[in-house]
N, C-alpha and C positions, 0 to 999 in steps of 0.2 A: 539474245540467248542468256539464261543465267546461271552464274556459275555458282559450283558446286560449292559449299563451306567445308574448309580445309578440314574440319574436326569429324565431318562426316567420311571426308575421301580418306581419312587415318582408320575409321574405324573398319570403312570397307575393303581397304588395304588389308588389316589385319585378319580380316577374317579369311581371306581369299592365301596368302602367304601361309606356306606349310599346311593347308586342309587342304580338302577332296576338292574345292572349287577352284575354275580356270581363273588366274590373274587377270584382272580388269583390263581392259583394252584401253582406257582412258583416267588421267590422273591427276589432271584437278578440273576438270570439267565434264559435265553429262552430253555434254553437245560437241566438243572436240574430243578427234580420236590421237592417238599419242604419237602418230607421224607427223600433224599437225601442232604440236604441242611446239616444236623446233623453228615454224612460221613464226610465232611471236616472240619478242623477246619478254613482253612482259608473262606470258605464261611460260615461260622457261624458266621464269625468275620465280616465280610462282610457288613452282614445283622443287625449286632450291630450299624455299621456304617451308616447304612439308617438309622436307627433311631435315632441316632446322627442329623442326616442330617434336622431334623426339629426345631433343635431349633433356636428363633430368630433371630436375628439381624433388627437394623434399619438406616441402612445408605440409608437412603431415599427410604425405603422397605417399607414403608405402602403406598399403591398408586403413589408410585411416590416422597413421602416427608417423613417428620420425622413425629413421632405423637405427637411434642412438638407443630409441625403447628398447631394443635386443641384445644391447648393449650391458657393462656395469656403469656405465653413465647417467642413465634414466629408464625409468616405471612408467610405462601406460596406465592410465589409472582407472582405462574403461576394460574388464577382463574382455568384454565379446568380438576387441578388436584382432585379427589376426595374428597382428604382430606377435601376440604371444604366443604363436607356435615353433618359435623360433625357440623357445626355452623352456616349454613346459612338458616337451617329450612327445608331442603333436604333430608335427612336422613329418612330413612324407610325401611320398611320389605323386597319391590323391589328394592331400591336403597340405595344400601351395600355398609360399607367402612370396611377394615380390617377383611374379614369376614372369620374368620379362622376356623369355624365348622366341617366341612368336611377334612380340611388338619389336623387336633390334631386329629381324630376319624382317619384317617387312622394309624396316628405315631400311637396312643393307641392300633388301633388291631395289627398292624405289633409287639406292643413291648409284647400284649398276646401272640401271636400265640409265639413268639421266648421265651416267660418264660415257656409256654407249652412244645413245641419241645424239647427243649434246658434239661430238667429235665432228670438227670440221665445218660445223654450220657457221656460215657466213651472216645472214639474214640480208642479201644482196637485194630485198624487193625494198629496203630500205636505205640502203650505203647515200642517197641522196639527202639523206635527213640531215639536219643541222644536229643533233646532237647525236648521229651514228657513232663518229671514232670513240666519243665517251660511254656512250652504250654497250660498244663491242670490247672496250677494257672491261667492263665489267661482266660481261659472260666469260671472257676470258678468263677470267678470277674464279668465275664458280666452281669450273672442275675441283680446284685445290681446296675450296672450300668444301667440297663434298666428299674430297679423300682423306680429308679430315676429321670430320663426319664418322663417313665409315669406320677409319680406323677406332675413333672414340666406342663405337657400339659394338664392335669385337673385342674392346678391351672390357665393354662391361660385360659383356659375355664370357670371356676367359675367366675374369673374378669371380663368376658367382657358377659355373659349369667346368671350369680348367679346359678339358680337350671340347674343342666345338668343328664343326665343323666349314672352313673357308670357302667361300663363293664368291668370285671376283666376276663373274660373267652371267647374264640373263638365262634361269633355267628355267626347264617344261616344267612342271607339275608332277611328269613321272620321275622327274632326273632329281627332284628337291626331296622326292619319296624315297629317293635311294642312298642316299647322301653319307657316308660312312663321316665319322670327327674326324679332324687332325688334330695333333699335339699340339699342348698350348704353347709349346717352345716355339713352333712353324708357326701359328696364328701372331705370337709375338712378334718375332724376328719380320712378319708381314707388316706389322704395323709401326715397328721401327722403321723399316725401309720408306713406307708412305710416308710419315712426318718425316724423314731426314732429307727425300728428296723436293717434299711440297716446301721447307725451308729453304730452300738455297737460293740464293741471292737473286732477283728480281723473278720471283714468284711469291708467293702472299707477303703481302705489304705490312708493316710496321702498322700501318693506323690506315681509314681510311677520308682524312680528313683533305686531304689535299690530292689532285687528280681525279678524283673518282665522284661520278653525280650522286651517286649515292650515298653517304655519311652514316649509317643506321649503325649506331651502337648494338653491340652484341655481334659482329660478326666474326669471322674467325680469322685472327692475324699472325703474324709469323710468331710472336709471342704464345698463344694459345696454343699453338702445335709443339712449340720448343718444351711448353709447363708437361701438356700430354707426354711428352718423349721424355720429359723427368719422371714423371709418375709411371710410367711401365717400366721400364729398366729398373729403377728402385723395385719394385713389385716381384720384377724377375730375378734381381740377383739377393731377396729374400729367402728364408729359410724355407715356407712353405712351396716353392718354387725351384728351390736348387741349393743344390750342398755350398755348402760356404765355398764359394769362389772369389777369390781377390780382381781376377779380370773383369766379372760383371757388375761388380761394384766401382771399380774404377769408369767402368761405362756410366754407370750411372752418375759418377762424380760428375764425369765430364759433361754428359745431359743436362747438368744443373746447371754447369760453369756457363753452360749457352748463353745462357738468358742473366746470371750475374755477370759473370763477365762484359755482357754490354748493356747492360741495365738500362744506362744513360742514354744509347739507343734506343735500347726499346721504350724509355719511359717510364718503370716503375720505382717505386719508393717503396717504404714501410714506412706508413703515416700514423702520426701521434694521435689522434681523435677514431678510439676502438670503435664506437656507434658508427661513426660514417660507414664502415667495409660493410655495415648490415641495416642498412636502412635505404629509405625511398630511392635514394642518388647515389646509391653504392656502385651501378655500373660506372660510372665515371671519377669514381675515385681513386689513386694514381697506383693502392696497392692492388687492385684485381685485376688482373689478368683477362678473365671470360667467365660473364655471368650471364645465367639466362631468365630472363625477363617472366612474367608471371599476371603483368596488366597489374589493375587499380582493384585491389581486395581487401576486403577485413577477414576473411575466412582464420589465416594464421591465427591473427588476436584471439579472435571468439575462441577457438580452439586451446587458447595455450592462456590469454589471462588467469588471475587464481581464481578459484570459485569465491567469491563473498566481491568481487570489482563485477560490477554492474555490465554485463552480458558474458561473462568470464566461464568455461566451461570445465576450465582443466584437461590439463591432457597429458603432456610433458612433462612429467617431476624426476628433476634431478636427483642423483644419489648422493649419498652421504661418501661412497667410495669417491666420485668428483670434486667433490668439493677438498676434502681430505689431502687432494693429490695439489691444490692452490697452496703453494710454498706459503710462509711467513716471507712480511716485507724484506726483512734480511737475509730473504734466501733459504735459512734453517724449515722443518719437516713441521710441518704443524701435527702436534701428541697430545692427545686425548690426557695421557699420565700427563700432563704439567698444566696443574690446576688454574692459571690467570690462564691462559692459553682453553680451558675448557670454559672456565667461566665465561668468556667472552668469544666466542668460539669464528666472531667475524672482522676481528678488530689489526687491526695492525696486517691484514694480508694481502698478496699479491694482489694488483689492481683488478687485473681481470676477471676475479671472479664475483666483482660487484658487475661488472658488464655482461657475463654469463648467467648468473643466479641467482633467483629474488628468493631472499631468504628472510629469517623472521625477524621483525622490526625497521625492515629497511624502506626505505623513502620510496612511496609509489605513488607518483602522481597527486603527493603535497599531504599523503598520511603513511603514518608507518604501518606497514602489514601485519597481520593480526594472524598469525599462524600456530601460534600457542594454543592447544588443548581449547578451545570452547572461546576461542578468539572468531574473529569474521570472517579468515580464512584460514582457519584449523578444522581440522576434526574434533567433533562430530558431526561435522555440516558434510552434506552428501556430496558425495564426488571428490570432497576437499583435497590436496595432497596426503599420500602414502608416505611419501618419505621426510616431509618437513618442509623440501623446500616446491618452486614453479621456477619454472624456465622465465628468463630475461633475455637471452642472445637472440636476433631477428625479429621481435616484437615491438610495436612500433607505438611508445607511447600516446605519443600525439592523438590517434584513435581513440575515438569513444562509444561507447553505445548506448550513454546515458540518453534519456529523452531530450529529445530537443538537439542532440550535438551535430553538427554540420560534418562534422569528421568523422565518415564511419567506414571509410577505406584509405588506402593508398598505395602508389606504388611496391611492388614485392619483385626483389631482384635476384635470385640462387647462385651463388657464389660456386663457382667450379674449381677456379683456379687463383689464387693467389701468393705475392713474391712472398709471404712470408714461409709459404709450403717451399718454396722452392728453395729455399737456405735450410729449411730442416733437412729437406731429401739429400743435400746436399753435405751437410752434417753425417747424415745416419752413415751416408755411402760413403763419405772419408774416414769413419772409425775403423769399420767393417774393413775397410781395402786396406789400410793403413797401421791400424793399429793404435794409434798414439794421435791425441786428439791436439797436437801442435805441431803435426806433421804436413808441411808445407811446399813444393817445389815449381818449378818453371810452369806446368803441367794446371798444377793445382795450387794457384797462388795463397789461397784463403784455406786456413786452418780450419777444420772442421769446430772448433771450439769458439773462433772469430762467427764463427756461423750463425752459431746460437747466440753468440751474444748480442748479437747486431737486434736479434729479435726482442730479448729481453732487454737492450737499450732504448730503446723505440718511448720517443716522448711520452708522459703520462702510461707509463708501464715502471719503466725506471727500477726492474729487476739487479740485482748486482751481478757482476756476470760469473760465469762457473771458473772455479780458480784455474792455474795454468799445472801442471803434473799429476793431474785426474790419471787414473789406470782405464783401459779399454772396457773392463766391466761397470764401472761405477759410473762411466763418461754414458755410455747405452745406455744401463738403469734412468738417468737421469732426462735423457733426452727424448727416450721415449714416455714419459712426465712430460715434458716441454710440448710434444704434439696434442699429448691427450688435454692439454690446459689452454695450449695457443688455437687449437683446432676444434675446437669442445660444439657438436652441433654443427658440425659443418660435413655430416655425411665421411668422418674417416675413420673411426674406432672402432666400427665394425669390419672392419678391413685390414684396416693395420692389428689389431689381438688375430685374425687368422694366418697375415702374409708373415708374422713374428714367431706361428704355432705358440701365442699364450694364454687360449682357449679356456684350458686347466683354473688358470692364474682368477679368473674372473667369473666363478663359481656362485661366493658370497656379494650378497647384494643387503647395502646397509642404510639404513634410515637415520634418522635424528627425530628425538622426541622432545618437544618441549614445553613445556610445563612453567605457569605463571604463580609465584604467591601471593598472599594476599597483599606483602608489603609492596608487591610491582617489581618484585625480583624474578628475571628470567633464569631457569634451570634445564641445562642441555644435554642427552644423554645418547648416544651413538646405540643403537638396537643392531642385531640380526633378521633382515625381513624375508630371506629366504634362502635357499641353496641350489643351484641350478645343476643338472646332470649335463655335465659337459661330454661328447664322443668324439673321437676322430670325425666321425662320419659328417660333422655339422661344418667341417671347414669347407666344403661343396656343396653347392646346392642339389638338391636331387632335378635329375632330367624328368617330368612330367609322364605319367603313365597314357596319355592322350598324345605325346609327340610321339611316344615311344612306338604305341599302336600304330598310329603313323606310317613311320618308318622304324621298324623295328632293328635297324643297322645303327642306329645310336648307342642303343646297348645305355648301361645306368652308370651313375660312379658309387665308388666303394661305399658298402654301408646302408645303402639303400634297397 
């Protein structure tokens, strides 16, 4: 019998989920029906695995680009990619970008239908096997793995839809047509429940390196469900979400303190070497949390090298607003007015942003970049970057596609979660609850300002840290900088400017122009590249006039 490829039963999944067609009878095979599916263990395990198979990644996975492109962070620099509908006043019910309704509502019924099925199966036609009792630990495990899961795709659905509508049980065809939203309050407070209780003490495992026959990195550990349970609470006791409450921010502190608080348990660090968290072996690097895997490709490079590096496409170019926001080494505001500071516009500043942004003149691969006006990767060469500078963060030097190089893939790993998110979230939600960013007690041992500094301490960064009698407004101002610089390309800007409502703020999108003279002196000049019409209406995404048709009980959100 041969079985069916996972890529195929995802796509047939999705077409079948929310349309006129009956749900498949069968779910990772053409020859087994899904009564049968619970006889094996390996196709239980299987079917674990298609659900795996939906989460994230963005190495130029939303339409084509990153969704920092939507971003004041980065310019797509192809117009016909979608992405730009996101800001050019294009955007609408018919004309979708990232429209992931119908792919999260198959992962959601595919991970019902397997906590239904899955309930109480023994696999007693095998209990005589030599490796049964280790077998059955790990089905045992799956449920929590999959309420994990779930929870995660509700959550991405509440971000990008707010009210959605909850389904915890296998429905008909006509019942998913009738399906009114709930509040994303109720959908929340759902998915806090899940991760608080798939946490608790001998249910998902710390690692699964010991006990368990299976070892596969990327699965989902008690870790990974505590990072998620920091990331929605934060989400939720935001502005775009709920009026300044002190209680849901203290919730949120405390979500964080999870996983700092036993760090040492759980195994993570904040490691000195910024390339490791974003390169081939980044899953097994001690700052991530959960990443999900991608296989052996060059697609990122081709896509994201400058144009004038030998198969380089462009695609990603950073904004001049990003870069701007990389402090001077001493901490101080890097200003255009203070002329050594313009003249040399990359000299002396915070580390990361030579790990984030290949900018002009800097070392690539044993020559300096040629981004100046009529250089070999400037304009006027076609495609070249818009704003001056190409993306560096997740691109994997090593790669070539010169002739002849043996190296023209490798590992690509998508970072979800990491400890260094989790001392931000953890930061934001002790100013917020607190007020005063040296505010400390039994509860909440670590000062929201200890927080961040641990981040900007972190070997080879070597930030100075933020002084100690900051006022509440200036501590925020500052720290939401710290996300936008420490998290730059990791899928959170677009997210964090709506959960903030600072939509407004990120209007203007600015370039740098550069200019060679004859004597080989660089001259740098910060430009206006455009002005974006910001609406309320774009903090949601619109609900699809195809779901809507659908079932017409969804109804739209504001603005649309």
């Amino acid at each position: 019998m041969k079985l069916m490829k996972l890529k195929h039963i995802a796509l047939l999944m999705s077409v079948c989920i929310l349309s006129g067609c009956d749900f498949m009878d069968c779910d990772e095979s053409n020859d087994y029906q899904k009564e049968n599916i619970f006889t094996s263990f390996e196709r239980s395990k299987k079917m674990v695995t298609n659900i795996y198979s939906y989460l994230p990644q963005d190495f130029c996975n939303t339409e084509g680009a990153m969704l920092d492109a939507a971003t004041d962070d980065a310019v797509h620099v192809y117009k016909s990619s979608a992405i730009h509908y996101f800001v050019n006043g294009t955007w609408s019910a018919n004309r979708l970008v990232d429209d992931v309704w119908s792919e999260y509502y198959t992962a959601i019924r595919a991970a019902n239908l397997y906590l239904k099925e899955a309930e109480g199966q023994t696999f007693e036609d095998w209990e005589n096997a030599e490796k049964y009792k280790d077998m059955m630990k790990e089905f045992n495990n799956f449920p929590y793995e999959v309420r994990f899961l779930r929870a995660f795709y509700y959550f991405e659905l509440i971000k990008r839809y707010h009210d959605v509508p909850l389904v915890t049980t296998v429905l008909t065809q006509d019942e998913v047509n009738s399906l009114e939203r709930e509040s994303c309050d109720l959908v929340a407070d759902f998915i806090i429940k899940e991760l608080t209780e798939i946490t608790a003490e001998g249910k998902l495992p710390i690692t699964y390196t010991e006990g368990f026959a299976s070892k596969d990195i990327g699965r989902i550990t008690r870790g990974a469900a505590l990072a998620l349970k920091s990331r929605v609470t934060l989400y939720m006791a935001s502005p775009l979400y709920s009026e300044d409450n002190a209680r849901k921010w203290k919730k949120a502190a405390s979500a964080a303190y999870e996983i700092i608080g036993n760090v040492s348990e759980l195994g993570y660090e904040l490691v000195d070497d910024l390339t490791a968290q974003f390169r081939k072996v980044n899953n097994t690097c001690a700052e991530v949390i959960l990443a999900r895997g991608v296989g052996e490709t060059g697609d990122f490079e081709k896509a994201n090298f400058p144009m004038g590096v030998e198969g380089g496409k462009t695609s990603t170019c950073p904004t001049q607003n990003l870069v701007d926001a990389f402090e001077m080494k001493d901490g101080s505001k890097f200003d255009w007015n203070d002329p050594t500071m313009a003249a040399n516009p990359y000299s002396n500043r915070d580390p990361r942003l030579a790990r984030t942004v290949a900018y002009n003149n800097m070392n690539w691969c044993g020559a300096p970049l040629q981004i100046w006006e009529g250089g070999a990767n400037g304009l006027p060469l076609t495609n070249a970057t818009t704003t001056g500078y190409y993306l560096y963060k997740y691109l994997n030097p090593n790669i070539s596609f010169v002739s002849g190089s043996t190296t023209t893939k490798a590992q690509h790993n998508w970072v979800l979660f990491r400890y260094a998110e989790i001392l931000l979230n953890y930061a934001e939600a002790m100013i917020n609850a607190f007020g005063n960013p040296d505010y400390a007690d039994t509860d909440y041992p670590m000062t929201a300002r200890e927080a961040v500094n641990k981040v900007r301490a972190r070997g080879k960064v070597e930030m100075p840290p933020y002084p100690a009698g900051m006022g509440k407004a200036d501590f925020i101002e500052r720290l939401k900088n710290e996300r936008r610089v420490e998290l730059a390309f990791e899928g959170h800007r677009f997210w964090d400017v709506r959960r903030w409502k600072d939509l407004d703020k990120t209007a203007d999108i600015y370039g740098v122009k550069v200019i060679k003279d004859e004597a080989g002196k660089f001259e740098y000049s910060k430009f206006l590249m455009e002005t974006r019409n910001m609406t309320d209406n774009l903090y949601f995404y619109p609900i699809s006039n195809t779901e809507k048709y659908k079932n017409p009980n969804l109804g739209q959100n504001p603005g649309w």
